[in-house]
mmCIF file of the N, C-alpha and C atoms, coordinates in Angstrom:
data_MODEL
# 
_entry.id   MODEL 
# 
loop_
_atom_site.group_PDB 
_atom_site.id 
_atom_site.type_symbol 
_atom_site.label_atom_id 
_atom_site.label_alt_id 
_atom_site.label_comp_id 
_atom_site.label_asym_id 
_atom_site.label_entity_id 
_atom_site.label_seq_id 
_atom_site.pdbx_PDB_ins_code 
_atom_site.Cartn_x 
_atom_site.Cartn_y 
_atom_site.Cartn_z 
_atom_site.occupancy 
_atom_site.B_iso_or_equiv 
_atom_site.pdbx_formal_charge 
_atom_site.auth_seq_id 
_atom_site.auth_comp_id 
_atom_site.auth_asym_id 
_atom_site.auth_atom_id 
_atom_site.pdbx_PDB_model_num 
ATOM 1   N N  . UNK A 1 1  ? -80.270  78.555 -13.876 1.00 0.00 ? 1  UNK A N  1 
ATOM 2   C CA . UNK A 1 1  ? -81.424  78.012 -13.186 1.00 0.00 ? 1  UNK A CA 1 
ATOM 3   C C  . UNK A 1 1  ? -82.669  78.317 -14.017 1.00 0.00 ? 1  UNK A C  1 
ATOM 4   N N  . UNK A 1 2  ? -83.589  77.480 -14.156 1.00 0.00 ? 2  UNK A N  1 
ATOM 5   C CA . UNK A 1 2  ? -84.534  77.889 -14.900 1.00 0.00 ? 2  UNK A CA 1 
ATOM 6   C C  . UNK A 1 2  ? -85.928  77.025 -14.108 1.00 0.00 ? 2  UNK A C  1 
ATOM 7   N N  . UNK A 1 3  ? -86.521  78.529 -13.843 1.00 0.00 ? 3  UNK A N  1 
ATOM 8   C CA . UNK A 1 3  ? -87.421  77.974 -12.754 1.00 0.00 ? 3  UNK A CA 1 
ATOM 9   C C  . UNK A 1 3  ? -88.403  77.985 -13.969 1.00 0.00 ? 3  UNK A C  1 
ATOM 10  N N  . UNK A 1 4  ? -89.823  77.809 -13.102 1.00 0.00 ? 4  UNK A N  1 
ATOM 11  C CA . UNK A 1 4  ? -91.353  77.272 -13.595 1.00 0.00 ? 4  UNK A CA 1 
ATOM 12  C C  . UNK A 1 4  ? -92.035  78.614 -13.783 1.00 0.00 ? 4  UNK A C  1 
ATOM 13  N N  . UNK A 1 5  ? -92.632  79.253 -14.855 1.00 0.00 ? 5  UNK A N  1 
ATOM 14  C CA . UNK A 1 5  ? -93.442  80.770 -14.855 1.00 0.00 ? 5  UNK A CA 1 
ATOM 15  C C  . UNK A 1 5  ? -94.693  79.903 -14.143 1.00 0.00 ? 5  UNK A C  1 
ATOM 16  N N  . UNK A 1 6  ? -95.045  80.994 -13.146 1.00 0.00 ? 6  UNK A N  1 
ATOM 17  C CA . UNK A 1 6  ? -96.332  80.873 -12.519 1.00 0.00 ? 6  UNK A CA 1 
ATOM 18  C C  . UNK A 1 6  ? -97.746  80.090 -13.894 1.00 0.00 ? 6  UNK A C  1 
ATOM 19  N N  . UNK A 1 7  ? -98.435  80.132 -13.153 1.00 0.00 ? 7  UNK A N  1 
ATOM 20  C CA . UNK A 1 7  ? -99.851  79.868 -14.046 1.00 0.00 ? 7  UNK A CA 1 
ATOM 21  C C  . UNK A 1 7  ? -99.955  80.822 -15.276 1.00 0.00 ? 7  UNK A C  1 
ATOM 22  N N  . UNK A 1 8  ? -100.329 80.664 -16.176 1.00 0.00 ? 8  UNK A N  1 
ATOM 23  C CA . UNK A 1 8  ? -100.966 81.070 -17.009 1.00 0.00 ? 8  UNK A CA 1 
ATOM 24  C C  . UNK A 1 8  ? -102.362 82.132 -16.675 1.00 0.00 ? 8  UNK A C  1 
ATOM 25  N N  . UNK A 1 9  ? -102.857 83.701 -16.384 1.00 0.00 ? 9  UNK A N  1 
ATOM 26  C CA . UNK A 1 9  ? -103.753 84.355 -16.155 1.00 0.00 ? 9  UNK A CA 1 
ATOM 27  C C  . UNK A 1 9  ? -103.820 84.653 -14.520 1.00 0.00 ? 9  UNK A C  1 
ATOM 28  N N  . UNK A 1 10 ? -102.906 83.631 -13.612 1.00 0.00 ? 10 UNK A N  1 
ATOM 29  C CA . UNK A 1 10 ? -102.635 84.197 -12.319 1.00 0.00 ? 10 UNK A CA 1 
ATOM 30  C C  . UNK A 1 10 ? -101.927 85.450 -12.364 1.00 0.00 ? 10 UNK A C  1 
ATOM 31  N N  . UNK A 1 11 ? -102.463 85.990 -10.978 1.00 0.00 ? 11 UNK A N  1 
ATOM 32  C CA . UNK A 1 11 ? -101.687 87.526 -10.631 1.00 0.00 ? 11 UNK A CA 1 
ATOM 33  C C  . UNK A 1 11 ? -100.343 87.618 -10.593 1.00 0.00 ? 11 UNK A C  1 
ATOM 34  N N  . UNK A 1 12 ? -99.884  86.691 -10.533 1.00 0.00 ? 12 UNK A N  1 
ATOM 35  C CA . UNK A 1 12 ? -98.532  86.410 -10.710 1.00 0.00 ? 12 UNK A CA 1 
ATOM 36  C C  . UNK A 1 12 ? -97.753  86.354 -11.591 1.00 0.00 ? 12 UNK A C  1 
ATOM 37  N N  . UNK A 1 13 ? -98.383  86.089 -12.326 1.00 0.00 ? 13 UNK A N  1 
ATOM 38  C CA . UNK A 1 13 ? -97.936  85.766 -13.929 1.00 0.00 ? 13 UNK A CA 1 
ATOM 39  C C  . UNK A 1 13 ? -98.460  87.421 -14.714 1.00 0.00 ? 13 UNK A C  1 
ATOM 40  N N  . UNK A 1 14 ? -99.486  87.664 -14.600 1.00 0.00 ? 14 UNK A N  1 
ATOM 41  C CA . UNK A 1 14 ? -99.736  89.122 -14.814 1.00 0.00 ? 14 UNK A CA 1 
ATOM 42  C C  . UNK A 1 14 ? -98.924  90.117 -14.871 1.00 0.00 ? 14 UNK A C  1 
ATOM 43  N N  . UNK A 1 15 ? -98.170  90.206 -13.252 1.00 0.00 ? 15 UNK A N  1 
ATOM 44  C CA . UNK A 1 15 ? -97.417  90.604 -12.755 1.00 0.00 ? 15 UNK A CA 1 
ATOM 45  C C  . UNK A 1 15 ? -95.501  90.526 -13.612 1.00 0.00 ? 15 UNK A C  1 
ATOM 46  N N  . UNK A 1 16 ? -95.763  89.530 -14.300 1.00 0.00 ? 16 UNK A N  1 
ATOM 47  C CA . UNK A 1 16 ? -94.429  89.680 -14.903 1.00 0.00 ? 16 UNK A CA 1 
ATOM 48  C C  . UNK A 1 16 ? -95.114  89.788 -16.668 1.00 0.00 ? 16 UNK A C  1 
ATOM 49  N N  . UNK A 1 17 ? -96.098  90.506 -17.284 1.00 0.00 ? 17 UNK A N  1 
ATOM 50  C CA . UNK A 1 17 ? -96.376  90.523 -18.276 1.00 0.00 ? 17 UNK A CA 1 
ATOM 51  C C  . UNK A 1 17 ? -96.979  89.330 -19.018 1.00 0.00 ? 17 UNK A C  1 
ATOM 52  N N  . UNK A 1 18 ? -97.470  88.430 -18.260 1.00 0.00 ? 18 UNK A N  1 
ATOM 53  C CA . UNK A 1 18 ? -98.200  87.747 -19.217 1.00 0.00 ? 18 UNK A CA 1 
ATOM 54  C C  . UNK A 1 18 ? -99.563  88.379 -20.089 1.00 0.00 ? 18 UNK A C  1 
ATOM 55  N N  . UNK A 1 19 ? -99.929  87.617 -20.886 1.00 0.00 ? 19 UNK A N  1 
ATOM 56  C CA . UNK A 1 19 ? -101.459 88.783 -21.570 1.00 0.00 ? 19 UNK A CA 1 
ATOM 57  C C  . UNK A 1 19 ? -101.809 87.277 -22.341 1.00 0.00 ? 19 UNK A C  1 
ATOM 58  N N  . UNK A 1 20 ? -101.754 86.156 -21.425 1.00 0.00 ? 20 UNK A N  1 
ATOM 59  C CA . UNK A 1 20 ? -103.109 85.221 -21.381 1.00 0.00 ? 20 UNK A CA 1 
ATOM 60  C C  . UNK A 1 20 ? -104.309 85.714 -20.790 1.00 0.00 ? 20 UNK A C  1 
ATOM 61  N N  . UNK A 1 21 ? -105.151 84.949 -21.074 1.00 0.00 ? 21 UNK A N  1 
ATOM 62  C CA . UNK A 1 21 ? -106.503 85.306 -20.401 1.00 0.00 ? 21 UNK A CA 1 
ATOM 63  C C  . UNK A 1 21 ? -106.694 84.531 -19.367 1.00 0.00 ? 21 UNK A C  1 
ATOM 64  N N  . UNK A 1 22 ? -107.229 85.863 -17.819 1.00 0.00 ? 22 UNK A N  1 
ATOM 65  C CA . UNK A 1 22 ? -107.365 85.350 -16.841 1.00 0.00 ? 22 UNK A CA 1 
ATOM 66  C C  . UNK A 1 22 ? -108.645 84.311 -16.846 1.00 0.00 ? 22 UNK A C  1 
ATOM 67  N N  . UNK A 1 23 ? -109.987 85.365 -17.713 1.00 0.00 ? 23 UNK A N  1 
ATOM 68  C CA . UNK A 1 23 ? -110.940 84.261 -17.715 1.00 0.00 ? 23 UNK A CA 1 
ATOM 69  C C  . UNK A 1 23 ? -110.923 82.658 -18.060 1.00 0.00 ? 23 UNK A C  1 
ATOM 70  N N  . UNK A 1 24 ? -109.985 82.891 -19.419 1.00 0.00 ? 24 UNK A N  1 
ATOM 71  C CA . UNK A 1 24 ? -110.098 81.328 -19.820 1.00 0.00 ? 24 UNK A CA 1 
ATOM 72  C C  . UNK A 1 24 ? -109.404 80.496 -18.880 1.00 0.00 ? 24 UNK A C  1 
ATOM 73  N N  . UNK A 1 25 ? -108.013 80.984 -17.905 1.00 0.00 ? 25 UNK A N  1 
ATOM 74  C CA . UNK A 1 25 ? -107.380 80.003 -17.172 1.00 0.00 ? 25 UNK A CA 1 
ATOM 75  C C  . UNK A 1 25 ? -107.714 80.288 -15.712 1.00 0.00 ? 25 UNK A C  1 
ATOM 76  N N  . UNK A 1 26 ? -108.795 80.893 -15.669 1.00 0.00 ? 26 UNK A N  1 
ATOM 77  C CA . UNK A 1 26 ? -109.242 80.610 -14.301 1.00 0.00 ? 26 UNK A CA 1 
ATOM 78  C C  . UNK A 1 26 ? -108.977 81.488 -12.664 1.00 0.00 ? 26 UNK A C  1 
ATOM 79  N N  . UNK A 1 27 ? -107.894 82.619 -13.624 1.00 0.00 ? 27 UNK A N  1 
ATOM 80  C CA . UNK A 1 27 ? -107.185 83.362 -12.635 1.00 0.00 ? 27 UNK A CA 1 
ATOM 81  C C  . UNK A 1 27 ? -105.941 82.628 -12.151 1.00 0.00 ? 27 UNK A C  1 
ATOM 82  N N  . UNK A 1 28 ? -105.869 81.592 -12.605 1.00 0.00 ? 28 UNK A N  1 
ATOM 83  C CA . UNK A 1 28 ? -104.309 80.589 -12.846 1.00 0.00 ? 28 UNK A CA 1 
ATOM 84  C C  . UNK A 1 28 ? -104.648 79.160 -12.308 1.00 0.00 ? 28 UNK A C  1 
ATOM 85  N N  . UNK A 1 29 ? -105.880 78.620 -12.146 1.00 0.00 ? 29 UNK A N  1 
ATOM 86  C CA . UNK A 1 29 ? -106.288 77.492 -11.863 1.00 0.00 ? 29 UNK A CA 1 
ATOM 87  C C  . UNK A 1 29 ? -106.812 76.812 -12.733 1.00 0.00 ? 29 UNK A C  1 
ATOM 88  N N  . UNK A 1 30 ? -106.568 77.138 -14.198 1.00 0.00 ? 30 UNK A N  1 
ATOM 89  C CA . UNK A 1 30 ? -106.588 76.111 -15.566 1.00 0.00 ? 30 UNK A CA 1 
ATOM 90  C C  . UNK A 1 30 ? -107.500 75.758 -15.971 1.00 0.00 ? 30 UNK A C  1 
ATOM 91  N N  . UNK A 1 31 ? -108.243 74.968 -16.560 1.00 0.00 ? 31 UNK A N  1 
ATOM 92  C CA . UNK A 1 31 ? -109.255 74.693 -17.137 1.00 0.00 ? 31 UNK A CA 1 
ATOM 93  C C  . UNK A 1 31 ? -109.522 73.390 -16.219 1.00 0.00 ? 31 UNK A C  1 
ATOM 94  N N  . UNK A 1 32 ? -110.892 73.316 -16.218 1.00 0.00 ? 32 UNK A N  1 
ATOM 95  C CA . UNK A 1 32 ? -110.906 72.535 -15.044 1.00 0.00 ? 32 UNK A CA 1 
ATOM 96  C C  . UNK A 1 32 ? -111.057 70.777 -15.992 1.00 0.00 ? 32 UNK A C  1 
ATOM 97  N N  . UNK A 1 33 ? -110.637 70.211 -15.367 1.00 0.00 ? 33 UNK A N  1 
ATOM 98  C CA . UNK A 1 33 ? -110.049 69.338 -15.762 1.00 0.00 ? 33 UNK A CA 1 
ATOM 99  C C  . UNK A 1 33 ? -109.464 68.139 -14.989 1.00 0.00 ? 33 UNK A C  1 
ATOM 100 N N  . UNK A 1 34 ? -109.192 66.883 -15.467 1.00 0.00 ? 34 UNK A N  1 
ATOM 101 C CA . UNK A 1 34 ? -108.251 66.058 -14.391 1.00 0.00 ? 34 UNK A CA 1 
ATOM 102 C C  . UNK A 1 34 ? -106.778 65.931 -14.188 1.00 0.00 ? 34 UNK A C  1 
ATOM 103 N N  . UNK A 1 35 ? -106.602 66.978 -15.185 1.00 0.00 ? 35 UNK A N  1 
ATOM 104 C CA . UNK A 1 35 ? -105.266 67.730 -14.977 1.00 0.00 ? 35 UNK A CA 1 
ATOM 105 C C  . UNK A 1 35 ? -105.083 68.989 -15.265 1.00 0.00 ? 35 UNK A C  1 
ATOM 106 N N  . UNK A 1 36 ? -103.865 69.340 -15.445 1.00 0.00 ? 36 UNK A N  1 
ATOM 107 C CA . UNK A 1 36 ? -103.804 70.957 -15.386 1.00 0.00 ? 36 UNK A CA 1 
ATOM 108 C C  . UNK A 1 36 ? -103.545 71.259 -17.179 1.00 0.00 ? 36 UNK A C  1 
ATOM 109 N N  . UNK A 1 37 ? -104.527 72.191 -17.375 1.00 0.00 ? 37 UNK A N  1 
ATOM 110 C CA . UNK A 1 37 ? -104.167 72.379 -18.659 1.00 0.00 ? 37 UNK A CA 1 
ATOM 111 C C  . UNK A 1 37 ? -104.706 74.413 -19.226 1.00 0.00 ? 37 UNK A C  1 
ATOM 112 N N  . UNK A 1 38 ? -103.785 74.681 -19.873 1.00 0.00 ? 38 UNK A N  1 
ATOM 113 C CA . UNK A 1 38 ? -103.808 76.280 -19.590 1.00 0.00 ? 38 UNK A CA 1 
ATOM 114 C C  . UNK A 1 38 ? -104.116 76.425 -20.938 1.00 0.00 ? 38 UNK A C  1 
ATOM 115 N N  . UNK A 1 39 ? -104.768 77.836 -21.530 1.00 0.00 ? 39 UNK A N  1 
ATOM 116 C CA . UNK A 1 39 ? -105.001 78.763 -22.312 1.00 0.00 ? 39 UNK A CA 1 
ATOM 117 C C  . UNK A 1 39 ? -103.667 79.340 -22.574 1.00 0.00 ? 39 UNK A C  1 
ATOM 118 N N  . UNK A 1 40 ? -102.746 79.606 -23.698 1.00 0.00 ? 40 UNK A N  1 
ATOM 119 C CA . UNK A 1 40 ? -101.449 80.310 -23.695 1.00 0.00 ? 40 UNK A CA 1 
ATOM 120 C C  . UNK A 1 40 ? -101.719 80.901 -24.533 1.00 0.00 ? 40 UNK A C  1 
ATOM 121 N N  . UNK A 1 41 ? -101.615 82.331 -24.850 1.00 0.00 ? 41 UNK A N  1 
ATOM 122 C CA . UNK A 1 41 ? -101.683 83.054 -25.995 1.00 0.00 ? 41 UNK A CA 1 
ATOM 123 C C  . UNK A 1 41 ? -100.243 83.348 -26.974 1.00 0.00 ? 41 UNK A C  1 
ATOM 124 N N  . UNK A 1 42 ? -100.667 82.861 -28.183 1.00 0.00 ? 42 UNK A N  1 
ATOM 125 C CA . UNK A 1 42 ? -99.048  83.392 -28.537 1.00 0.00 ? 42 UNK A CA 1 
ATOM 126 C C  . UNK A 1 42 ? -98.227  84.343 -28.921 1.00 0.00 ? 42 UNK A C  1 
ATOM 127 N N  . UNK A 1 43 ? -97.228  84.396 -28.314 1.00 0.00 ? 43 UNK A N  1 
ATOM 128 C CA . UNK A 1 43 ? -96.379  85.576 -28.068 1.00 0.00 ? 43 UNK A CA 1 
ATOM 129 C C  . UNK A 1 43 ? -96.410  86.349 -26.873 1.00 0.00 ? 43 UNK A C  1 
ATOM 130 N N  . UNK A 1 44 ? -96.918  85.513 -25.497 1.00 0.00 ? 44 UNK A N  1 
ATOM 131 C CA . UNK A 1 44 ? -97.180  85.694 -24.067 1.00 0.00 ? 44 UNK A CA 1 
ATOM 132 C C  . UNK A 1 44 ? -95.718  86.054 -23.944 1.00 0.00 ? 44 UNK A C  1 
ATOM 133 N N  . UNK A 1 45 ? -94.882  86.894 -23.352 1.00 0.00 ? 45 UNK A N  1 
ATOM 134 C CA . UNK A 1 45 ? -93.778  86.712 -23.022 1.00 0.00 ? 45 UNK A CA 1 
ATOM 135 C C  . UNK A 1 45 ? -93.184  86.382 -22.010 1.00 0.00 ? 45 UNK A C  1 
ATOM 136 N N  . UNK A 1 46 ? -94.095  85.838 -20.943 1.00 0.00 ? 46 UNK A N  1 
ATOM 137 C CA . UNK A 1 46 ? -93.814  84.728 -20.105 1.00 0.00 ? 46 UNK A CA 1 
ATOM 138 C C  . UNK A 1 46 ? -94.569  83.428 -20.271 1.00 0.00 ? 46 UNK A C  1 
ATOM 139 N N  . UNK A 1 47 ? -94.964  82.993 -21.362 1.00 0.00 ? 47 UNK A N  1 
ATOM 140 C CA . UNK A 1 47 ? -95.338  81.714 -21.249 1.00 0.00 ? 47 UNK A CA 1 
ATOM 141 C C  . UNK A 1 47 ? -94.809  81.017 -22.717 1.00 0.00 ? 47 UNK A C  1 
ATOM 142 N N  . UNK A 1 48 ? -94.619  81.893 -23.765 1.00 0.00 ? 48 UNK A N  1 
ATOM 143 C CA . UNK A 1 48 ? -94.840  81.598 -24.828 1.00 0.00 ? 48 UNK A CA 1 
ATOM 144 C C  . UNK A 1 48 ? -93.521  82.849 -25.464 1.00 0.00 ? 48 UNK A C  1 
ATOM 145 N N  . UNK A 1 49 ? -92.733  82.580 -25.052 1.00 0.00 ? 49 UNK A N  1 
ATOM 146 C CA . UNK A 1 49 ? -91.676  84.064 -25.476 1.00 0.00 ? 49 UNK A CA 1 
ATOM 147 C C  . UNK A 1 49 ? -91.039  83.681 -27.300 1.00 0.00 ? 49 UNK A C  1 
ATOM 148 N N  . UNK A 1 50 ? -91.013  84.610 -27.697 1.00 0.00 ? 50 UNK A N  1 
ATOM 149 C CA . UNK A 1 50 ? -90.350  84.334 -28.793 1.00 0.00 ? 50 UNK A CA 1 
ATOM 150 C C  . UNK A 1 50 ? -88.715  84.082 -28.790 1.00 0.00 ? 50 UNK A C  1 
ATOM 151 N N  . UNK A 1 51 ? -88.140  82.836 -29.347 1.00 0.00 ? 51 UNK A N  1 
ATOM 152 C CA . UNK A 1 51 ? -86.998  82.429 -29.238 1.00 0.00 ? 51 UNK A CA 1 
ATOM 153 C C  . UNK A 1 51 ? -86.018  83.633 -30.552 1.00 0.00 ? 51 UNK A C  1 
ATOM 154 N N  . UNK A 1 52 ? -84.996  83.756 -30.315 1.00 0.00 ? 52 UNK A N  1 
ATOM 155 C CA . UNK A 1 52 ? -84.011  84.448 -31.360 1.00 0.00 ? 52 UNK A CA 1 
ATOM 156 C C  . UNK A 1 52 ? -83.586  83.398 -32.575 1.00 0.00 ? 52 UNK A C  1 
ATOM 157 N N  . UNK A 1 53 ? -84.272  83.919 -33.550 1.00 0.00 ? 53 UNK A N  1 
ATOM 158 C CA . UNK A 1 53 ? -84.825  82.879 -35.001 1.00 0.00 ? 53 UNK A CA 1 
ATOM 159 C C  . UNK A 1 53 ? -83.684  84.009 -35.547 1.00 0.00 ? 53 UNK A C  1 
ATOM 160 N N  . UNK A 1 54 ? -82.531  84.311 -35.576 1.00 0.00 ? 54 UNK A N  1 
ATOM 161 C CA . UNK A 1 54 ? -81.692  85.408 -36.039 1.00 0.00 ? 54 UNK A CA 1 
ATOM 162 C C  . UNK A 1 54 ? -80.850  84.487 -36.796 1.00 0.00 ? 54 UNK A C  1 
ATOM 163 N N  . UNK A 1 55 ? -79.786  84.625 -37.693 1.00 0.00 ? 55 UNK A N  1 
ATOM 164 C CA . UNK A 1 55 ? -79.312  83.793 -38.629 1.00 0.00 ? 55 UNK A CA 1 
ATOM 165 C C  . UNK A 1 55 ? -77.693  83.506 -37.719 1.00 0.00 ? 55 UNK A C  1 
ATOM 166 N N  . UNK A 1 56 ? -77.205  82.149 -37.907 1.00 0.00 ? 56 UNK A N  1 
ATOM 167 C CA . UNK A 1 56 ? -75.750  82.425 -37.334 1.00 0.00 ? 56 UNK A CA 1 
ATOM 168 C C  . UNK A 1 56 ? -75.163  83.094 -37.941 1.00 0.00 ? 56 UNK A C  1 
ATOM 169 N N  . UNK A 1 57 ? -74.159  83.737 -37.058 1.00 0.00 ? 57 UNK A N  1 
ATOM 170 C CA . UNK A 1 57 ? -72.881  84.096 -38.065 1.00 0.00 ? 57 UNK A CA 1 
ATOM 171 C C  . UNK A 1 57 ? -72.046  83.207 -38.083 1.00 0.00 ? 57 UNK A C  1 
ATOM 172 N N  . UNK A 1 58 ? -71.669  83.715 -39.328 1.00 0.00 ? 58 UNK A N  1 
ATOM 173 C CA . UNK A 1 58 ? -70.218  82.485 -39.815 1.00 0.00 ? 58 UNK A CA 1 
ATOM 174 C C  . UNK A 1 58 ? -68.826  83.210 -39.446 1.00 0.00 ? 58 UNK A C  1 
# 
């Protein structure tokens, strides 16, 4: 199952380690806008996690 990470800078998202900025996204209500659009910092590890770039084995 792969649910939706909360907002970006909501308490919620905080709450599971994010380290976006609450200011820039509003406290998780985004940039204001006519749609939703977020601040992600990279290497957030709930928004922005680093994938395993590890080599296959053969």
């Amino acid at each position: 199952m792969n649910e939706t990470p909360p907002n970006p800078g909501s308490e919620e998202a905080l709450a599971q380690g994010c380290i976006c900025s609450e200011i820039d996204n509003h406290w998780g209500r985004g940039i204001t806008c006519d749609y939703e659009l977020f601040v992600i910092r990279p290497g957030c590890p709930v928004h922005n996690p680093k994938e395993d770039v590890s080599c296959p084995q053969k």
